[in-house]
N, C-alpha and C positions, 0 to 999 in steps of 0.2 A: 604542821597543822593544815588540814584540808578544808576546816571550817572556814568563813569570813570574818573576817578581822571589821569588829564595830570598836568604835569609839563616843562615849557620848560626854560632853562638855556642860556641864551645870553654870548655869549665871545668874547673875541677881537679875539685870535690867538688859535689854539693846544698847549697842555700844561694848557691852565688857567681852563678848565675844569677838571679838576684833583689837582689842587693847591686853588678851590675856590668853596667848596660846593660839595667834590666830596662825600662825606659819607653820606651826604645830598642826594644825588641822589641815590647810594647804598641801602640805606634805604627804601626809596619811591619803590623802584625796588622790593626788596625785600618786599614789602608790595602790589605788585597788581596795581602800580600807573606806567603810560603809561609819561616817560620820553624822553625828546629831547633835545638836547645840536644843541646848530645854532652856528656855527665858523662864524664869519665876514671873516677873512682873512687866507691865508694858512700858515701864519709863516714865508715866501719866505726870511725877511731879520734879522729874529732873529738869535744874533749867536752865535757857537758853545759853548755853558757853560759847556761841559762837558770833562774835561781836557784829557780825556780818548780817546777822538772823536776828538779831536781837529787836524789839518792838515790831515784827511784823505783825500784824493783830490773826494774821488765818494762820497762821503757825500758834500764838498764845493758845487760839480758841480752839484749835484743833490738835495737839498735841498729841491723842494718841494715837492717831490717825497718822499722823506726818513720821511719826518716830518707828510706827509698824510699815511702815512702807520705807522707811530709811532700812531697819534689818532686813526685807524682802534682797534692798538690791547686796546689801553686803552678805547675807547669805548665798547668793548668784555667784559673786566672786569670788567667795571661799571654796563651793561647790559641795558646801553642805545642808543638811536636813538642818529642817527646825523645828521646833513645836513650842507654844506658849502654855505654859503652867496654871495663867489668867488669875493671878494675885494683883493686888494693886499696889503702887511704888508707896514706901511708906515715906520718901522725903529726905533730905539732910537736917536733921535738927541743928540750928546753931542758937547758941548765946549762955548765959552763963545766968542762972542756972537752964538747962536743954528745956526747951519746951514739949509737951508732950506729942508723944506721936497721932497721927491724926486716925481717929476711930474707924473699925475696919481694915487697915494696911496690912500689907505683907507681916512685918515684925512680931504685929500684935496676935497671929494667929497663934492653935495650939499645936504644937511641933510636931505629935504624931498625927493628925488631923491634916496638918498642909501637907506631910509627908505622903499622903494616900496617893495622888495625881502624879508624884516622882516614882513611887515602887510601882504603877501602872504603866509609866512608859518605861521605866527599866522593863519590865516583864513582859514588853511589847517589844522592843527593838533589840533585846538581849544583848548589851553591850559586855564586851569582856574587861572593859578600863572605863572607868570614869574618871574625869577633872573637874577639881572644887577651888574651895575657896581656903585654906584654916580654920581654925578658931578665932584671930582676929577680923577673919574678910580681908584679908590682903590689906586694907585700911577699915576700920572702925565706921563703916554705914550697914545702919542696922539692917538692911536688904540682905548683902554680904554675908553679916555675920550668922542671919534667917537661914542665909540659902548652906550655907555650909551645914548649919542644924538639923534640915530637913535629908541632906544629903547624907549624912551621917548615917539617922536613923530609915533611909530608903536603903541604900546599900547592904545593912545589915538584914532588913524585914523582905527584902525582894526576894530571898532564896526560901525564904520560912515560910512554908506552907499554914500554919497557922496563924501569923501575919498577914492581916489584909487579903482575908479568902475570897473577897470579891473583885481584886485587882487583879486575874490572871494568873494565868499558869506559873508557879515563881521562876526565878530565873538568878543564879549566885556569879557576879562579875564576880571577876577575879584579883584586879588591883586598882585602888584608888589613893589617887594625887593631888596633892594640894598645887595653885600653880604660884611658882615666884619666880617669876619672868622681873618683879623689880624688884632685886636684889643686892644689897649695897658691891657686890665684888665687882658686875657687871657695869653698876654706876661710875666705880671708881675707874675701871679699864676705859670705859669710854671718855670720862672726865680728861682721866689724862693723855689718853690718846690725842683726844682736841687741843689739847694744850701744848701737847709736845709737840706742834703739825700749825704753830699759833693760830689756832681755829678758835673764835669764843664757844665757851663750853654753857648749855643750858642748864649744866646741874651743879654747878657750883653752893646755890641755894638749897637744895636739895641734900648733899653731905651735911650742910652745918643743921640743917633739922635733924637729918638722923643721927647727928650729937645727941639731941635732948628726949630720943624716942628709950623708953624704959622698958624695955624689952628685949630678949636674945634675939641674935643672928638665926636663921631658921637655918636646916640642914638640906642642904641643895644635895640629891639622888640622883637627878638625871638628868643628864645637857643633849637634848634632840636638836642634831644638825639639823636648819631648817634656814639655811641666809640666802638660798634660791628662789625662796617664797617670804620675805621681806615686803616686795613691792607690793603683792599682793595682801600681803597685811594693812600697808600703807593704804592701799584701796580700798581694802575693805574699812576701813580704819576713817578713809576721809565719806564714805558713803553716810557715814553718820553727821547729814551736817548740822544737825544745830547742838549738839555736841561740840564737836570737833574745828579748830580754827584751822583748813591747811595752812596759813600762813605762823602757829603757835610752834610752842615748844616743842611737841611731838615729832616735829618733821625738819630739824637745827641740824642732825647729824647728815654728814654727809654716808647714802650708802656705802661708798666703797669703807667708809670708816667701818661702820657697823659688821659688815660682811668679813674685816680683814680681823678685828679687834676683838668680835664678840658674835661667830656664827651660830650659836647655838640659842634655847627658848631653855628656862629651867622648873624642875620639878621635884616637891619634895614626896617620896613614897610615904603613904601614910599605913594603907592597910596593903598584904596583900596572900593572894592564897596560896601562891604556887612561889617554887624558890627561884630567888635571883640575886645575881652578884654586883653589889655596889662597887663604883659609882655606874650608871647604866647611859645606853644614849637611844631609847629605844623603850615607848611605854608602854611595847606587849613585849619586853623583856621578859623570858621565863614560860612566854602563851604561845609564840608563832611555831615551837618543837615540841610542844607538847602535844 
């Protein structure tokens, strides 16, 4: 294939592009492939996780400001495109029973309606693979679950000419991926890795909840070697700071662990057009000889 190889990455917030396929992206980059990350929302009511950041009042009051300029530099480091979707973060509901969602938000909108602004930049950057979220959102925040929604129904409408005749010329990717990058096989190799090596292990806690999680194991498609661009996830990763603790769980393992134990990012194929043989390490598997 003599065309260029696009890839575009769907997220809910800033920050999930770097915690969900960012070596994956690194890689491709480094490889000559024309990458795009689309943020749905700006992050506006994610909060401060980073104990470090926490009560500064020009961060409180400026949030979306601080958070858009946090993805600027971790998009730099990944060395990919971005574009905002410009929904607004609809929140973590907590408590029992959830409160509702706050009027206006991403969640709340109408699915083919927020769809319009995703089948416009498909049809603009022509990507041949897209990466999503599932049907859960990788975990249960209605942004996640939104953004997978929208991506659903952009994917299918971006090729249909009578679909959204005013978003551009259509444009039919060819394979879309849900990403599970956390995946229990992965947790476990690493888990006992650290233990076998008496390293403490950060996810000990982590197994005993996905005892009680009431759902299947998803079906991992595709393992993209990508442990050379690790660090550069990591960066990207800690550019997010009021997110992000560098001194937290995220950054416990030691690399060479990760690199030796667990090189690869994982992807489950959801749709795709053209044929390809499972399991795959490669997600223009089936595109680059065609």
């Amino acid at each position: 294939m003599t065309e260029q190889l696009r890839l575009m990455a769907v997220h809910a917030h800033p920050d999930d592009e770097s915690s969900k396929g960012a070596a994956t992206m690194a890689k491709y980059v480094s490889e000559g492939v024309d990458v795009l990350v689309a943020t749905c929302t700006g992050g506006e009511r994610g909060s401060i996780l980073n104990p470090k950041l926490q009560g500064d009042p020009y961060i409180e009051e400026n949030i979306h400001e601080v958070r858009a300029k946090e993805m600027d530099e971790a998009r730099e480091i990944l060395g990919v495109k971005q574009e905002w979707l410009g929904f607004v973060d609809s929140g973590l509901p907590e408590g029992d029973p959830l409160p509702p969602l706050p009027e206006g938000c991403f969640a709340l909108q109408d699915v083919e309606a927020a769809a319009e602004p995703l089948v416009r930049l498909i049809r603009s950057f022509k990507p041949q693979v897209i990466t999503t979220y599932d049907e859960n959102g990788g975990y249960p925040h209605p942004d996640h679950i939104m953004t997978h929604k929208i991506t659903m129904v952009a994917f299918e409408a971006a090729g249909d000419p009578e679909k959204y005749p005013e978003a551009g010329e259509p444009w039919r990717p060819q394979k879309l991926y849900y990403n599970q990058g956390f995946n229990r096989a992965r947790t476990v190799a690493l888990h006992e890795a650290l233990l076998a090596r008496g390293l403490d292990s950060p996810y000990a806690e982590w197994l005993e909840r996905w005892k009680t999680f009431d759902r299947p194991e998803r079906t991992l498609t595709t393992y993209v070697p990508c442990a050379d661009f690790f660090e550069i996830r990591d960066k990207a990763l800690i550019a997010h700071r009021t997110q992000i603790d560098p001194d937290g769980g995220w950054f416990r393992v030691p690399m060479d662990v990760q690199r030796d134990v667990w090189p690869t990012e994982e992807y489950e194929l959801a749709k795709s057009l053209v044929d390809t043989s499972l399991p795959e390490d490669d997600l223009f598997a089936g595109i680059r000889n065609n």
